[in-house]
py3Dmol code that shows the C-alpha trace and the ligand (Angstrom):
import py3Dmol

protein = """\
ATOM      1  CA  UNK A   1       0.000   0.000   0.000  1.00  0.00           C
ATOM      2  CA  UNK A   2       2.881   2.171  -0.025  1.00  0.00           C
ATOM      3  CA  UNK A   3       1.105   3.555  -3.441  1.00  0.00           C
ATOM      4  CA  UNK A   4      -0.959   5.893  -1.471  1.00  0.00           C
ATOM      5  CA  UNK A   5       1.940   7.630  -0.567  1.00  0.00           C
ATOM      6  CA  UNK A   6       1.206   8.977  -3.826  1.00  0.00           C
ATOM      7  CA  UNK A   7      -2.154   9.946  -3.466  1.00  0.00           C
ATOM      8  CA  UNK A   8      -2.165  11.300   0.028  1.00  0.00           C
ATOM      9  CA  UNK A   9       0.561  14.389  -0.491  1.00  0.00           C
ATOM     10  CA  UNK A  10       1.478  16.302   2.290  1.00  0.00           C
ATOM     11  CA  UNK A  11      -0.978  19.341   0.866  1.00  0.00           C
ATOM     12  CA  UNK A  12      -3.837  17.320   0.316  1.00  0.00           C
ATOM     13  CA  UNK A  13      -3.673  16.161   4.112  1.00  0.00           C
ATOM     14  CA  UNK A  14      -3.129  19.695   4.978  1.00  0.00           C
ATOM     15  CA  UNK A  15      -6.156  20.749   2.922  1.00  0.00           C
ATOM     16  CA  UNK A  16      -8.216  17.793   4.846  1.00  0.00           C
ATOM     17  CA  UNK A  17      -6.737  19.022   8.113  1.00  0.00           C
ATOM     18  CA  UNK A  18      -8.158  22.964   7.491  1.00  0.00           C
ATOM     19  CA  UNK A  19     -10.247  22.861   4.896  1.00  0.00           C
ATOM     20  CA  UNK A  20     -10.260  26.558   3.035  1.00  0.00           C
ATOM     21  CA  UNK A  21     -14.069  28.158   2.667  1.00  0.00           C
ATOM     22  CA  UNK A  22     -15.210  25.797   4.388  1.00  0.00           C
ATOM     23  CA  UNK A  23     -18.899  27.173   6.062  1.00  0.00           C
ATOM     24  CA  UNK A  24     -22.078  28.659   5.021  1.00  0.00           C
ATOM     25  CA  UNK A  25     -22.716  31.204   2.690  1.00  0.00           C
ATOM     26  CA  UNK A  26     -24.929  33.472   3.738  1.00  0.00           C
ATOM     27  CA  UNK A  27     -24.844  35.441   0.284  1.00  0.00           C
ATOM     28  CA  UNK A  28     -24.977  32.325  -2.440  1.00  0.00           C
ATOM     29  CA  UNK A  29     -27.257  33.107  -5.307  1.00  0.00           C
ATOM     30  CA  UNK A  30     -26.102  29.328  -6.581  1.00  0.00           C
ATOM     31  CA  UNK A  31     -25.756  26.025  -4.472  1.00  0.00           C
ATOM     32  CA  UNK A  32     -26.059  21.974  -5.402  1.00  0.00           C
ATOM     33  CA  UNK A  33     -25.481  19.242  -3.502  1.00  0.00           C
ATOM     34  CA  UNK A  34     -23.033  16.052  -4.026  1.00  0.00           C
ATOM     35  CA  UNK A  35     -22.919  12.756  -3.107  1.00  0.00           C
ATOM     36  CA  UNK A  36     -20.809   9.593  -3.529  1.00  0.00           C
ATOM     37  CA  UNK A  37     -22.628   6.661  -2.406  1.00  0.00           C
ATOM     38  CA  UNK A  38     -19.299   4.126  -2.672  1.00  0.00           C
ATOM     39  CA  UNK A  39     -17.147   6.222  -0.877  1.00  0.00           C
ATOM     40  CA  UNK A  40     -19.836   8.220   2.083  1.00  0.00           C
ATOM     41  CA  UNK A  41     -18.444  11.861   0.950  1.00  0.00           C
ATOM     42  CA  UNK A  42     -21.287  14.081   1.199  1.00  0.00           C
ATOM     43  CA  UNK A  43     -21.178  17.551   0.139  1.00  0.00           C
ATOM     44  CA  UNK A  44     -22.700  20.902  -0.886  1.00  0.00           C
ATOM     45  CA  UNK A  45     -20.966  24.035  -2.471  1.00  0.00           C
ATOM     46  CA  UNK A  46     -22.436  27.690  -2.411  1.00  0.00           C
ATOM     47  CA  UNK A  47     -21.768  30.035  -4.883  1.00  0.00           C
ATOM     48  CA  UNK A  48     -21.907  34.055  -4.781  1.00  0.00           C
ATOM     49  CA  UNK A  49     -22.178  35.134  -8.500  1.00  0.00           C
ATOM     50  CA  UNK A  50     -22.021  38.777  -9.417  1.00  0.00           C
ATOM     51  CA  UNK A  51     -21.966  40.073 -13.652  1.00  0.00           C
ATOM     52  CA  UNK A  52     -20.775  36.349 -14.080  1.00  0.00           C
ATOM     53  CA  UNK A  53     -17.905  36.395 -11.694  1.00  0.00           C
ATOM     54  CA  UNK A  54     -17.573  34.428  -8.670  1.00  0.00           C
ATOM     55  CA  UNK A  55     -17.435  36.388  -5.517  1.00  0.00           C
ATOM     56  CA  UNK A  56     -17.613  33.802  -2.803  1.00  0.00           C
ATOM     57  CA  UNK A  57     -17.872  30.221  -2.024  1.00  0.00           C
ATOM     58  CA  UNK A  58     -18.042  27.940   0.478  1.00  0.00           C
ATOM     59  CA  UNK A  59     -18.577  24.566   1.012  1.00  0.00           C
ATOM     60  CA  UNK A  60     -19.929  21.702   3.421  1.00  0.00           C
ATOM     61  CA  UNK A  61     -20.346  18.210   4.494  1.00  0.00           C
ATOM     62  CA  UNK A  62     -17.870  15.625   4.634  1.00  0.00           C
ATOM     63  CA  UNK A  63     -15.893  12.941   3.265  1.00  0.00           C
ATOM     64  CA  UNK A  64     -12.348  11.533   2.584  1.00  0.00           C
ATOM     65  CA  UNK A  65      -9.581  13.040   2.269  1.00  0.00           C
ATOM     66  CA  UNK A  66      -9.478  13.167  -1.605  1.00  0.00           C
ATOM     67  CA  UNK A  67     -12.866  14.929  -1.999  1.00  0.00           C
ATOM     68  CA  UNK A  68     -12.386  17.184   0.803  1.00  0.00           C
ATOM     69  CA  UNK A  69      -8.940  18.426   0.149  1.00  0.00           C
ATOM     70  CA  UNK A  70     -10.267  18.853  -3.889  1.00  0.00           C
ATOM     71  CA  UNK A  71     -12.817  20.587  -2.616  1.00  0.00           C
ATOM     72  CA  UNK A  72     -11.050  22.870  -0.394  1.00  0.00           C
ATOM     73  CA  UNK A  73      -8.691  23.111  -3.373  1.00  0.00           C
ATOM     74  CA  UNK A  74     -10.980  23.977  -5.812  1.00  0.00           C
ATOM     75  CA  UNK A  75     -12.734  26.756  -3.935  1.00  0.00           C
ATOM     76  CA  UNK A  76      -9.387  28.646  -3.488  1.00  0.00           C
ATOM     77  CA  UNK A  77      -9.074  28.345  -7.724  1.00  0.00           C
ATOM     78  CA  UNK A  78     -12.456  29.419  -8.412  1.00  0.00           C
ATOM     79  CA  UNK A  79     -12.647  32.405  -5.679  1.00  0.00           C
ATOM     80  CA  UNK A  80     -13.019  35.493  -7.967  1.00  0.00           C
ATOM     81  CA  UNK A  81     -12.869  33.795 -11.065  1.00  0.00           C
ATOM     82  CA  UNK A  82     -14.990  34.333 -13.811  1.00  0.00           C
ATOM     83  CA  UNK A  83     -17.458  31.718 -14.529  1.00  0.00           C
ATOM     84  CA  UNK A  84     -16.233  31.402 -17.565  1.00  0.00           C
ATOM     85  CA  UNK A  85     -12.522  30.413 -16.087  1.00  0.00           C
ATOM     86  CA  UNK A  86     -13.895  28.239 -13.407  1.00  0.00           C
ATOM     87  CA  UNK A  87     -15.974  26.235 -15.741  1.00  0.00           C
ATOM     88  CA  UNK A  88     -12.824  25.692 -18.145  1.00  0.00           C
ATOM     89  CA  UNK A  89     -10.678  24.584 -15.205  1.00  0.00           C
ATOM     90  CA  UNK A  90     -12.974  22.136 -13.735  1.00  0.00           C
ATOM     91  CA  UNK A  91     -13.202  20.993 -17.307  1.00  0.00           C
ATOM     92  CA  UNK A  92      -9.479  20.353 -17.779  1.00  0.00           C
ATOM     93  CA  UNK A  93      -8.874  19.151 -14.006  1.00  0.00           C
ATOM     94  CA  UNK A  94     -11.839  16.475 -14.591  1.00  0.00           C
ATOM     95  CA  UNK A  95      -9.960  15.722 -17.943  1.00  0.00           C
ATOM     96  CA  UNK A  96      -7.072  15.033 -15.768  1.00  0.00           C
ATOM     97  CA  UNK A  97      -8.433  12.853 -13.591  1.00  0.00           C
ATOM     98  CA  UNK A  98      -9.794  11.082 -16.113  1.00  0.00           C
ATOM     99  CA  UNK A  99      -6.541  10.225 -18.347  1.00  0.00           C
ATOM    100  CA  UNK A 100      -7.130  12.161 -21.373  1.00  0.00           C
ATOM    101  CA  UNK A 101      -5.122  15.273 -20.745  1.00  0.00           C
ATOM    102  CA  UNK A 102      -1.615  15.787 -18.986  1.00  0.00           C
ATOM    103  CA  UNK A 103      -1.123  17.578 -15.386  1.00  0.00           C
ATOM    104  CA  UNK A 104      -0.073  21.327 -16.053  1.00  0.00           C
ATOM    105  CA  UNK A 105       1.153  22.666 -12.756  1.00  0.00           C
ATOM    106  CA  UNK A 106       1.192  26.372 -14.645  1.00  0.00           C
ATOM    107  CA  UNK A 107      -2.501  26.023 -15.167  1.00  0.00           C
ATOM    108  CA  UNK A 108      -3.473  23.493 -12.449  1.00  0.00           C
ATOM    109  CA  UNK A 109      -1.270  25.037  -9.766  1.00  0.00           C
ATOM    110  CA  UNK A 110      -1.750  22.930  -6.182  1.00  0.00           C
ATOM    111  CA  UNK A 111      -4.286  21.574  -8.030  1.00  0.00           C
ATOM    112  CA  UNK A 112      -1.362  18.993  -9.561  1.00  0.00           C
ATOM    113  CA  UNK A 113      -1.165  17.238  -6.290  1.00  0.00           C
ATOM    114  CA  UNK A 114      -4.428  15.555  -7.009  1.00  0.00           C
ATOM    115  CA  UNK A 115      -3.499  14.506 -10.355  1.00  0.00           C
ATOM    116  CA  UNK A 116      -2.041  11.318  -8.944  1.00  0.00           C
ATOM    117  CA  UNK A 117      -5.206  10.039  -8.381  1.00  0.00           C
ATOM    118  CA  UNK A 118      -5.894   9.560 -12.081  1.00  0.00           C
ATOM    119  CA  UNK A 119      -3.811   6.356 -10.954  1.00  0.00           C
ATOM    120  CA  UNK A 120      -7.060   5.237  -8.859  1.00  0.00           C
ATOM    121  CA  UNK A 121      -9.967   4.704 -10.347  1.00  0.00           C
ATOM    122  CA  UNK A 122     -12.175   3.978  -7.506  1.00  0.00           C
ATOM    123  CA  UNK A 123     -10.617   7.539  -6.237  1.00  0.00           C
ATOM    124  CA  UNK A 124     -11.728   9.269  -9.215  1.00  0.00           C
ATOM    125  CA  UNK A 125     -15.447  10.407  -8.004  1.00  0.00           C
ATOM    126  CA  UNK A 126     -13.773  11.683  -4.631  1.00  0.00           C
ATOM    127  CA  UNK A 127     -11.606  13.890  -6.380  1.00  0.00           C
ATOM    128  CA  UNK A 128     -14.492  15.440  -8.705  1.00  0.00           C
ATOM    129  CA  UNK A 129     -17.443  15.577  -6.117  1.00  0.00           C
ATOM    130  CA  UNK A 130     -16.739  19.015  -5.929  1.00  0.00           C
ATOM    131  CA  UNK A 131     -16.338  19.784  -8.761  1.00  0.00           C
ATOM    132  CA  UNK A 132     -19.220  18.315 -10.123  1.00  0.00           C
ATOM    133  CA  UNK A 133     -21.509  20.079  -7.360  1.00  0.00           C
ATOM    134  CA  UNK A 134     -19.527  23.618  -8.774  1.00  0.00           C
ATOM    135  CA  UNK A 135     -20.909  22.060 -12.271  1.00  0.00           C
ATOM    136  CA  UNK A 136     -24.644  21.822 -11.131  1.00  0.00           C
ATOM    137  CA  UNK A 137     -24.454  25.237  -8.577  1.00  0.00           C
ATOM    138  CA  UNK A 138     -23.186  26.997 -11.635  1.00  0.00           C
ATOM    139  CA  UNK A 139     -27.018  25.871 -13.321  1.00  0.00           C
ATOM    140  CA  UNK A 140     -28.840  26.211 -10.243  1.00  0.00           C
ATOM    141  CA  UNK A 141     -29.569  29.702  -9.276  1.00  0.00           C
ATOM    142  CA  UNK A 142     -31.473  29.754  -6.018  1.00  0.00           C
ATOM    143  CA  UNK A 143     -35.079  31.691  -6.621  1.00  0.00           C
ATOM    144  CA  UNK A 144     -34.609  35.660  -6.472  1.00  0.00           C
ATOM    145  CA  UNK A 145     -36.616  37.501  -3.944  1.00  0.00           C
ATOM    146  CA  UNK A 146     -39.641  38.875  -5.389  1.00  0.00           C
ATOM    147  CA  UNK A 147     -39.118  41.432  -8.289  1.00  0.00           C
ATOM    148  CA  UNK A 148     -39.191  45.103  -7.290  1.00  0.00           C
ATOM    149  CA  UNK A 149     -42.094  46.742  -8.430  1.00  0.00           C
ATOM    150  CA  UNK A 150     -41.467  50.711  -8.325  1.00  0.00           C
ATOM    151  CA  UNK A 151     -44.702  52.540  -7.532  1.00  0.00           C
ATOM    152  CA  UNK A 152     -46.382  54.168  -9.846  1.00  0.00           C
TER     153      UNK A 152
END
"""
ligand_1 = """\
1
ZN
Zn -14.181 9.722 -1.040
"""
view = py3Dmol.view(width=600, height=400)
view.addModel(protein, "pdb")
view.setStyle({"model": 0}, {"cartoon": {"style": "trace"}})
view.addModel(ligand_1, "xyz")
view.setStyle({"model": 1}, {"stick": {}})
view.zoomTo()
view.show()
């Protein structure tokens, strides 16, 4: 098993350890849920989009250490990205993952530390939970307050 040495890097414990955003958001306009039934992670990421930028996020739940230190990961890439950007990375870090593109540390930055796990298939879905729930948030805008009607 001295494999996982591989998969468990010293930043993705860390990330486990103190997960980064980790909370409610208070502000999210955008929020979906994930779950991976073979592994237990459970999770749900909250978006604040402004003029298609992200402003915020958080997320919550639990599982392993793969999906949570991803997670964590993933919300310090995304943090005032444009949607745009965030959907494109998830995009290439998923194609990662998945064998059909190579690690670039310029573009994946700490996010490279996960790309080991592309070596572990039953590993995979921790990894993306995440990023999949970022997937779905980004389509899920929560219902707006009533529209303002200005009195006439
Ligand atoms: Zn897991």
């Amino acid at each position: 098993m001295s494999a996982d040495l591989d998969l468990y890097q010293d930043i993705v414990l860390e990330h486990k350890r103190a997960p980064r955003n980790f909370g409610a958001l208070a502000s999210a306009t955008h929020r979906a849920q994930g779950t991976n039934p073979q592994c237990g992670d459970q999770i749900s990421v909250a978006l604040q989009v402004a003029q298609d930028r992200i402003v915020d996020v958080r997320f919550q739940g639990q599982g392993c250490a793969i999906c949570m230190a991803s997670t964590s990961m993933m919300t310090e890439a995304i943090k005032g990205a444009d949607v745009q950007a965030a959907r494109q990375l998830q995009q290439r870090f998923r194609a990662v993952l998945t064998g059909t593109e190579e690690a670039d540390e310029t573009y994946l930055g700490k996010l490279v530390s996960l790309a080991g796990v592309a070596r572990y298939p039953n590993r995979i879905k921790c990894a993306l939970l995440g990023w999949h729930a970022l997937g779905h948030a980004l389509q899920t805008p929560l219902a707006t307050t009533a529209p303002e009607h200005t009195a006439s």
